[in-house]
C-alpha positions as CSV (number, residue, x, y, z in Angstrom):
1,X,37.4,-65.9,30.4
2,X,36.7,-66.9,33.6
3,X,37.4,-64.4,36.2
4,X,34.1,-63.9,38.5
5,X,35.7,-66.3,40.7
6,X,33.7,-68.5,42.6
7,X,33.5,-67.8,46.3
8,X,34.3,-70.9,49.2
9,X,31.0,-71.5,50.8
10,X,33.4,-73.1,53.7
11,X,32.1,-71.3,56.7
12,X,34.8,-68.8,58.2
13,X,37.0,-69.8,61.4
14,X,36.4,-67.9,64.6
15,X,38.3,-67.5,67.8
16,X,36.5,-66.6,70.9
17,X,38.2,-64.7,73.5
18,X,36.3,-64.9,77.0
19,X,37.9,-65.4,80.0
20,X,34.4,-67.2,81.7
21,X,34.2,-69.9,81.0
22,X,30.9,-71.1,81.2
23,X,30.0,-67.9,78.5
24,X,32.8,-69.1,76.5
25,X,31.4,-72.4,76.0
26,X,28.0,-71.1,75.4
27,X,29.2,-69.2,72.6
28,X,31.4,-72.0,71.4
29,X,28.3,-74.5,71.4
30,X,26.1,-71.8,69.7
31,X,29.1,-70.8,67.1
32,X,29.3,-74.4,66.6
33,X,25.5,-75.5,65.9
34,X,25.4,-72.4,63.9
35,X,28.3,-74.7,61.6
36,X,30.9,-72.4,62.1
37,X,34.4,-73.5,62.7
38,X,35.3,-72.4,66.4
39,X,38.2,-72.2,68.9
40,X,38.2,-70.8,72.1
41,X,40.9,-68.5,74.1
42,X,40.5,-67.7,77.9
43,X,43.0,-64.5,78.1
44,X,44.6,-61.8,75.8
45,X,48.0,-64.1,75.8
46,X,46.7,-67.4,74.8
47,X,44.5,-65.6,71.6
48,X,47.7,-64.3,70.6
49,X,49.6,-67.6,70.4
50,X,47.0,-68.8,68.4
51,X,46.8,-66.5,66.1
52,X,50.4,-67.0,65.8
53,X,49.8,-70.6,65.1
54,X,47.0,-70.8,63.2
55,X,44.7,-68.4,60.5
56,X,41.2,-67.1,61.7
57,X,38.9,-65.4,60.2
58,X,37.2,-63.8,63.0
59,X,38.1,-63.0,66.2
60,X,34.9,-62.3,69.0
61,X,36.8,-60.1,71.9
62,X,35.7,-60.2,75.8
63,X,35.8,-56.3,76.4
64,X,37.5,-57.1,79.9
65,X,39.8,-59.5,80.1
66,X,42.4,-60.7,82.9
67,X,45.5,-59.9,81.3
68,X,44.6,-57.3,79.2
69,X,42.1,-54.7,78.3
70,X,39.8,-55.8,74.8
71,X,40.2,-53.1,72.8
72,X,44.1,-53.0,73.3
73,X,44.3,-56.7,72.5
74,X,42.3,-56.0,69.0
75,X,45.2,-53.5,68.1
76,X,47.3,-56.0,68.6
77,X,45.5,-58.9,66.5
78,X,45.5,-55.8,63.9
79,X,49.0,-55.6,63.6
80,X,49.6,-58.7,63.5
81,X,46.7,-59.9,61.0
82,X,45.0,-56.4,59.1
83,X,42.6,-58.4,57.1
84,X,40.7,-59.8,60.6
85,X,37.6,-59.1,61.8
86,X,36.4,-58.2,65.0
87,X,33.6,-58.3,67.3
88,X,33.5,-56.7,70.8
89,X,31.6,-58.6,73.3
90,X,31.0,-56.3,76.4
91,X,28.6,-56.2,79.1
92,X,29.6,-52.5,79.7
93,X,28.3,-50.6,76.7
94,X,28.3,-47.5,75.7
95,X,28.7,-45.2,73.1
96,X,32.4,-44.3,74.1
97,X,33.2,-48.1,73.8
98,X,31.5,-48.3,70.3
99,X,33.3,-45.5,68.8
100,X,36.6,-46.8,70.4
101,X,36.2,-50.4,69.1
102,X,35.5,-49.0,65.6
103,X,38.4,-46.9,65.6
104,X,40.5,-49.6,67.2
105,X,39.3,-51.8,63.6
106,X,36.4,-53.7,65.7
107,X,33.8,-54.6,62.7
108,X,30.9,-54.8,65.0
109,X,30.4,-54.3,68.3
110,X,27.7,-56.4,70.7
111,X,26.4,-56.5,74.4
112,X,26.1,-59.2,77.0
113,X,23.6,-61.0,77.4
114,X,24.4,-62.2,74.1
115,X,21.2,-62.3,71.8
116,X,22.1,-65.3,69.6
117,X,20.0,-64.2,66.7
118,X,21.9,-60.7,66.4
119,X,25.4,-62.6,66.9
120,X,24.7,-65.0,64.0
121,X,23.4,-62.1,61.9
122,X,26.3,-59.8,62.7
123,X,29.0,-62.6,61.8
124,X,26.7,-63.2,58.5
125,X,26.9,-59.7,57.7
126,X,30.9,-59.7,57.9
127,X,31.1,-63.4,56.2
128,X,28.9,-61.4,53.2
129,X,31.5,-58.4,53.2
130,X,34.4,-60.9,53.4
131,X,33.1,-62.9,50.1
132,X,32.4,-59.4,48.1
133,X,36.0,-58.2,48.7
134,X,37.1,-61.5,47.3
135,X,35.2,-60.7,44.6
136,X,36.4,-57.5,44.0
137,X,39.7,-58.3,44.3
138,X,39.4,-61.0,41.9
139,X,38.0,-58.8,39.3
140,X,40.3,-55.8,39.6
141,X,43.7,-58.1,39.5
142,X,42.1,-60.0,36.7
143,X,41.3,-56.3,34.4
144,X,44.5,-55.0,35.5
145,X,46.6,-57.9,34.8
146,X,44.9,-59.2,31.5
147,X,43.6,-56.4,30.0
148,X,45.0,-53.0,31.4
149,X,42.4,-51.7,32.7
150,X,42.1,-51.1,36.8
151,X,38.4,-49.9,37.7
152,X,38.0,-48.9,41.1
153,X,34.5,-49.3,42.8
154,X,33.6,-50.6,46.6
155,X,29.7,-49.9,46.5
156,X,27.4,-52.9,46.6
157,X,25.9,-51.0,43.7
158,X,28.8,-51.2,41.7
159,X,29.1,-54.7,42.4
160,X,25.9,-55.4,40.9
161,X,27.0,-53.6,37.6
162,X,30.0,-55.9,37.4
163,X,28.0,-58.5,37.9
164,X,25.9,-58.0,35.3
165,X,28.8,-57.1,33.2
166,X,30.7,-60.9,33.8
167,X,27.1,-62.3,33.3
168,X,26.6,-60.5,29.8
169,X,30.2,-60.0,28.4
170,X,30.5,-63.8,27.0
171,X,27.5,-63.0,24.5
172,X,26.7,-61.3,21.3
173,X,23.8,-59.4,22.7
174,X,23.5,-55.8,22.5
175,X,24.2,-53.7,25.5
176,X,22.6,-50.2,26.3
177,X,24.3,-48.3,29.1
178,X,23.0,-45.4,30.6
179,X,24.0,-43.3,33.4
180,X,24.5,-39.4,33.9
181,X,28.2,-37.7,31.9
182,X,31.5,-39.0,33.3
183,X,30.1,-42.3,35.3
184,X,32.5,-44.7,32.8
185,X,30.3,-45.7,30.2
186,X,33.2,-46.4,28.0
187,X,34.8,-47.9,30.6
188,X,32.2,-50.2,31.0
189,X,32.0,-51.0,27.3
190,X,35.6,-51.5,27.2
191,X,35.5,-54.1,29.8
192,X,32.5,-55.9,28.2
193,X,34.5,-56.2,25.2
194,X,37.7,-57.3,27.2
195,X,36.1,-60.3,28.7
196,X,34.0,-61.2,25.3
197,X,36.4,-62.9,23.9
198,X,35.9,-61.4,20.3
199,X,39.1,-61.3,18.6
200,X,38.6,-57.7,16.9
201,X,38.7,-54.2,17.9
202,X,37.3,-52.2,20.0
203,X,36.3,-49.1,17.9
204,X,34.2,-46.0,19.5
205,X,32.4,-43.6,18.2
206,X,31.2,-40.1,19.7
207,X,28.1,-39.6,17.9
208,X,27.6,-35.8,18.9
209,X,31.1,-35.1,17.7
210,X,30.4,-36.1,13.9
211,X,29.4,-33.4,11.7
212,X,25.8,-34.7,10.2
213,X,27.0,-34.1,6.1
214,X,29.8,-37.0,7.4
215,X,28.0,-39.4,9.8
216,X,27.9,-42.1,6.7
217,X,31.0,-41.9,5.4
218,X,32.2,-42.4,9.0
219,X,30.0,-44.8,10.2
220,X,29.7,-46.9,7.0
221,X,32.5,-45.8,4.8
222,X,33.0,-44.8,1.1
223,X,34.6,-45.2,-2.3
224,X,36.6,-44.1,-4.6
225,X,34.7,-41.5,-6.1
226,X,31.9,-41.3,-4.1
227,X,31.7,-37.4,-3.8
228,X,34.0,-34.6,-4.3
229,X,37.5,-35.2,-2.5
230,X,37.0,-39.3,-1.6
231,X,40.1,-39.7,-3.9
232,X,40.6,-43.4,-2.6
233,X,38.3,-45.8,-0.9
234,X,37.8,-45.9,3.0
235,X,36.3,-48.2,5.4
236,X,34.3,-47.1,8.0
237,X,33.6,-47.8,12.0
238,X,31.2,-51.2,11.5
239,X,34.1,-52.4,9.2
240,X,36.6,-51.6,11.2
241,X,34.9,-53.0,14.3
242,X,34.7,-56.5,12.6
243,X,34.8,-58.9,14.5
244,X,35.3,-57.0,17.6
245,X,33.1,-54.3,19.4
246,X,31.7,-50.9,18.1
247,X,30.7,-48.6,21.0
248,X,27.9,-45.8,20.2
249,X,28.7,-42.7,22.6
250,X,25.7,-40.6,23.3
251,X,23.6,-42.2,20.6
252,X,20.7,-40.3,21.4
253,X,21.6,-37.3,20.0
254,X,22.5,-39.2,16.5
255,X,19.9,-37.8,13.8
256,X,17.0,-40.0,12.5
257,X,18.5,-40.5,9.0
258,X,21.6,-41.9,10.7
259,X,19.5,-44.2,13.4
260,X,17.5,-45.6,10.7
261,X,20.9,-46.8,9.1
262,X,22.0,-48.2,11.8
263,X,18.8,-49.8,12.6
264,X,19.5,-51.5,9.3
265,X,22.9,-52.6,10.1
266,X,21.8,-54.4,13.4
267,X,19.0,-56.1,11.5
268,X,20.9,-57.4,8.2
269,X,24.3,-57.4,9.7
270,X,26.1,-56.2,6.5
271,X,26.7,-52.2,5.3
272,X,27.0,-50.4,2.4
273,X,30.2,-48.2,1.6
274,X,29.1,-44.3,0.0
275,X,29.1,-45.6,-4.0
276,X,29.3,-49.0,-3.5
277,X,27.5,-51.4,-5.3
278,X,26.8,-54.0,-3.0
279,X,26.8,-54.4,1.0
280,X,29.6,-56.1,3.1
281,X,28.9,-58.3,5.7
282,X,30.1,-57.8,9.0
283,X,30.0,-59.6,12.3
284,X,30.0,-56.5,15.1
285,X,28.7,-56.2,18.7
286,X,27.2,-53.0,19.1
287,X,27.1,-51.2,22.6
288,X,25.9,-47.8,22.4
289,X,25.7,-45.6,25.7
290,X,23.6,-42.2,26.1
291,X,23.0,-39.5,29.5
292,X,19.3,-38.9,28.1
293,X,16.0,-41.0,28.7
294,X,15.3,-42.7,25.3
295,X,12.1,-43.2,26.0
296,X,11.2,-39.9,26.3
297,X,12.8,-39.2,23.2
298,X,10.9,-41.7,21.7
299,X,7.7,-40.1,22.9
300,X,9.0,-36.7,21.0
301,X,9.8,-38.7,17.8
302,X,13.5,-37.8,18.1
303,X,14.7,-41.6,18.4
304,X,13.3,-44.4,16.3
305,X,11.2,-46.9,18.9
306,X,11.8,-50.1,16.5
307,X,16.0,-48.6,17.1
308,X,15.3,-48.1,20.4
309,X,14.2,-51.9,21.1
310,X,17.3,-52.9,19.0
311,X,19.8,-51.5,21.2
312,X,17.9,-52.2,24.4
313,X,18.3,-56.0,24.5
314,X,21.0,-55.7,28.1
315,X,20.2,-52.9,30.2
316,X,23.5,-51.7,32.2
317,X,22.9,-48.6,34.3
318,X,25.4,-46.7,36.2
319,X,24.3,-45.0,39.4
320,X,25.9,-41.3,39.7
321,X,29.0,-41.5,42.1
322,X,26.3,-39.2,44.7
323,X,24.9,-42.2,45.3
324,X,27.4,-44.6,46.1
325,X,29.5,-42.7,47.6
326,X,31.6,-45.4,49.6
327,X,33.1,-45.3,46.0
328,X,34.7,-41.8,46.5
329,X,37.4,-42.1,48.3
330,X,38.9,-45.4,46.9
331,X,38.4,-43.7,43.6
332,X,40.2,-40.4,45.0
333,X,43.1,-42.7,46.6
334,X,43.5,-44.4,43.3
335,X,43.5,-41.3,41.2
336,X,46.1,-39.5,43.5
337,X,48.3,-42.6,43.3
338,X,48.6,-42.5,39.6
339,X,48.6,-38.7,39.1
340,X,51.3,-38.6,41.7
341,X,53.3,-41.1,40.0
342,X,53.1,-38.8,36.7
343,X,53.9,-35.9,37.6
344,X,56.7,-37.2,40.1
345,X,55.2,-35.1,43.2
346,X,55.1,-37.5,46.2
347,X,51.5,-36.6,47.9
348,X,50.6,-39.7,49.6
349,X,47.3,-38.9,50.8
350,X,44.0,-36.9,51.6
351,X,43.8,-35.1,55.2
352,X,40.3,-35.8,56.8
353,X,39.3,-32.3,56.5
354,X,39.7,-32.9,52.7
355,X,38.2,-36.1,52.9
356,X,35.0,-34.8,54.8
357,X,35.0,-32.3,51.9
358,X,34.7,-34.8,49.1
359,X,32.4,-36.5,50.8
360,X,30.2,-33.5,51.3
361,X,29.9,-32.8,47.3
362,X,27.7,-34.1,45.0
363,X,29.9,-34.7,42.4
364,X,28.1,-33.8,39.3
365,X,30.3,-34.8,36.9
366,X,30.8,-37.9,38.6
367,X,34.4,-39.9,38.5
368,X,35.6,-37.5,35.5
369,X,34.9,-34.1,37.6
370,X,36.5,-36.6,41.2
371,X,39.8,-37.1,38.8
372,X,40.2,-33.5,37.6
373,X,39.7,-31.9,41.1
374,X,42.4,-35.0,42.6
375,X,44.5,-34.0,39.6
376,X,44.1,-29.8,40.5
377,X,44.7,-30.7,44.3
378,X,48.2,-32.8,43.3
379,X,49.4,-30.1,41.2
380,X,48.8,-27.4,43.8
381,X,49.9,-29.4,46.7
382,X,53.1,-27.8,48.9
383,X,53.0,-31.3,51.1
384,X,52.9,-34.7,51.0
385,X,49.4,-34.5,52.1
386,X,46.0,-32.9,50.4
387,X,44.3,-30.0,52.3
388,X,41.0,-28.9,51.8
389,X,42.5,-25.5,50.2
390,X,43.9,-27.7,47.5
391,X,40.7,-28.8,46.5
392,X,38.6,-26.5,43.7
393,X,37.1,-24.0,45.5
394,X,33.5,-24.8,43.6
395,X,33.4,-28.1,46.5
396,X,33.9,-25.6,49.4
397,X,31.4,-23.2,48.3
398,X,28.8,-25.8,47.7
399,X,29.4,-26.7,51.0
400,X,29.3,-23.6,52.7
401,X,25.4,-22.5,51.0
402,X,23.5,-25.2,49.8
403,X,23.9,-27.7,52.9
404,X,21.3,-27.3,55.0
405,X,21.1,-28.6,58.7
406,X,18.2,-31.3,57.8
407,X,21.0,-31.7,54.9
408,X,23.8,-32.5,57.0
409,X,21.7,-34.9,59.3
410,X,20.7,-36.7,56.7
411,X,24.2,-36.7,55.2
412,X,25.4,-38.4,58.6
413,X,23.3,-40.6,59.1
414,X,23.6,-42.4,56.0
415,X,26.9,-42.5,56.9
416,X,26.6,-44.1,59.6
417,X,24.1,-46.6,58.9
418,X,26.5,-47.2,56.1
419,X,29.3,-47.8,58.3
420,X,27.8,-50.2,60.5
421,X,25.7,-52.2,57.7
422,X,22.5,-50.7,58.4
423,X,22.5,-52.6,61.7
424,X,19.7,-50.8,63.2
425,X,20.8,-50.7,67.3
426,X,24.6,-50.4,66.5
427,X,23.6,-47.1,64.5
428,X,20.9,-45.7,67.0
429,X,23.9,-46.6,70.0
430,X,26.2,-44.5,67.9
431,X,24.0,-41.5,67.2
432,X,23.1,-40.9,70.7
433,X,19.5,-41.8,69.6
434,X,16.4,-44.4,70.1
435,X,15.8,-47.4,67.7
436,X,12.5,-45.9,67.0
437,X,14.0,-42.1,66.5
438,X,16.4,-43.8,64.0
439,X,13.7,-45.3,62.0
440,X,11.3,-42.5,61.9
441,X,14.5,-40.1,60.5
442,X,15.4,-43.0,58.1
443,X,11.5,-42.6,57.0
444,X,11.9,-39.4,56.9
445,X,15.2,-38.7,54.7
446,X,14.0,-41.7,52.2
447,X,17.0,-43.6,53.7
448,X,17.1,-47.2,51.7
449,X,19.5,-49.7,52.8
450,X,22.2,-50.4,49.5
């Protein structure tokens, strides 16, 4: 199915708002050579009746205007069209302005004399944002609608996964996901299986969870007979995945006798019930998913190598949620949403205490551990809103001892370069700090750009 909708590669439409007129037809004549579709607005009233009139992308604000102040007149354009984008062009910068224009929705902000280079790259930037929410979007209506399933992610590094995932799900190959415990590994696998196409089930197995005397008779089934108490025949997961997909949970910590079974399965696509005479063929994807390094384990001879290349054919790996952490929140919105609606408490959102707070944490049980403490904090809510005393106390302490001041520098300046696309000056400006300060802390901290 096709649902990784194409993007338009039609370049956005732009209104620029500048009441001189000489720079407004500069920027219209660069805007314009640049291929970009262009309109121009000499005061706060006229923008607004064309944005009445007509749809624009991206609106490029004069911070002083005749009738109006620039920053006002972007709250207005707000309420009257959310899903705009803004730049503030201002001769009179400052990190007050900045910090006001962001709040105020501004995407960017930039100074006079324009540098044409920085404008065009700026506008790139927010054309490159605009076409991944599309994307997004796309994907999450198409899962929720078609298949059920609504997976939450913003992160550039999420996007890759499900791009990989659209890019891989159409095939027969084997897939290998690996990430650390509660990332969505099964979610993942589900999805795969979703958009494959194959008209059987999806069938998943914990391996850890299968007592070793009964991994065969699960995995491969049995008959009649077979061994004391099989008083009737019973088919097992590759049968019942036929046709469809069988997902291996944790399959590193399956034995060696089992691995070497299913080795066999993968190569001769057929198994063989417990007392059965002869094999059954079967046509099953296998996706298996583990928190451990094979390859290590294969270096300590406790997972077949020849398995090992088997399963490996797609890679899929799923970054720990402390690493894309633009992925909390949305997650944490989405989970209170739904838990609220089950338990029929009306908690509408996070205060930014709380939020700071769950930004703060590491989250080492990833988007399992985010639902449970959403799920705690709804429960033990007294308002419609989520405190930071609502939250389990384990993120508070974690907080309080193991941040340290080079910690929390770090912490915020990620978040800022984050927040302003790792737009160098716009972050320095921000911070109170040099270009070159900024660089040599980004050096410092290991800081790499999504």
């Amino acid at each position: 199915m096709e649902f990784w909708r194409a993007v338009s590669s039609e370049k956005p439409k732009i209104l620029v708002i500048e009441d001189e007129e000489l720079q407004r037809m500069e920027l219209l004549d660069i805007l314009k050579e640049a291929d970009f579709h262009v309109e121009g607005a000499a005061s706060g009233h006229e923008a607004i009746e064309k944005l009445e009139s007509e749809y624009f992308d991206i609106v490029l604000i004069d911070r002083r205007l005749p009738d109006t102040d620039g920053i006002e007149l972007l709250k207005q354009i707000k309420a009257l069209d959310p899903t705009i984008d803004a730049i503030i062009v201002t001769a009179y910068g400052s990190i007050d302005t900045a910090v006001a224009a962001i709040k105020a929705g501004a995407y960017d902000y930039i100074t006079k004399p324009v540098d044409v280079e920085e404008l065009i790259l700026r506008i790139n930037h927010i054309v490159e944002k605009r076409s991944m929410e599309i994307e997004l979007r796309a994907l999450r209506e198409e899962l929720a609608k078609e298949f059920n399933i609504d997976f939450v992610f913003k992160s550039e590094q999420m996007r890759r996964v499900m791009d990989m995932v659209a890019h891989v799900a159409p095939t027969s190959s084997t897939v290998l996901i690996t990430g650390e415990s509660g990332t969505g590994k099964e979610m993942i696998a589900r999805i795969i299986h979703q958009l494959s196409g194959r008209r059987g089930r999806f069938v998943a197995v914990a391996c850890p969870s299968i007592p070793e005397s009964l991994i065969e008779a699960e995995l491969f089934g049995y008959e009649k007979g077979a061994f004391t108490g099989a008083v009737g025949s019973k088919p097992g997961k590759f049968e019942l995945a036929d046709k469809g997909t069988i997902f291996l949970d944790e399959i590193g910590d399956m034995p060696m006798f089992a691995q070497a079974k299913i080795l066999r399965v993968l190569q001769e696509r057929e198994v063989e019930r417990l007392g059965a005479t002869k094999a059954r063929k079967v046509d099953v994807r296998v996706i298996a998913a583990t928190n451990q390094n094979l390859e290590e384990l294969v270096r300590k001879g406790r997972f077949r190598e020849d398995l090992y290349y088997r399963i490996n054919v797609i890679h899929i790996h799923i970054p720990p949620l402390r690493e894309r952490k633009e992925d909390i929140v949305p997650l944490a919105e989405h989970f209170l949403k739904r838990i609220s609606t089950q338990l029929h408490k009306q908690v509408k959102s996070f205060s930014r205490e709380a939020v700071e707070l769950l930004l703060s944490y590491d989250w080492p049980g990833n988007v399992r551990e985010l639902e449970n403490a959403v799920e705690r904090a709804v429960v033990l809510a007294k308002t419609n809103l989520i405190l930071p005393q609502d939250l389990p106390i384990s993120l508070k302490s974690e907080r309080r001892t193991s941040l340290k001041l080079e910690d929390v520098e770090k912490e915020h300046i990620a978040l800022v370069l984050n927040l302003t696309d790792w737009n160098i000056s716009k972050a320095a400006e921000i911070l109170g700090i040099h270009r070159n300060t900024l660089r040599e802390k980004i050096k410092r901290y290991g800081l790499k750009q999504p």
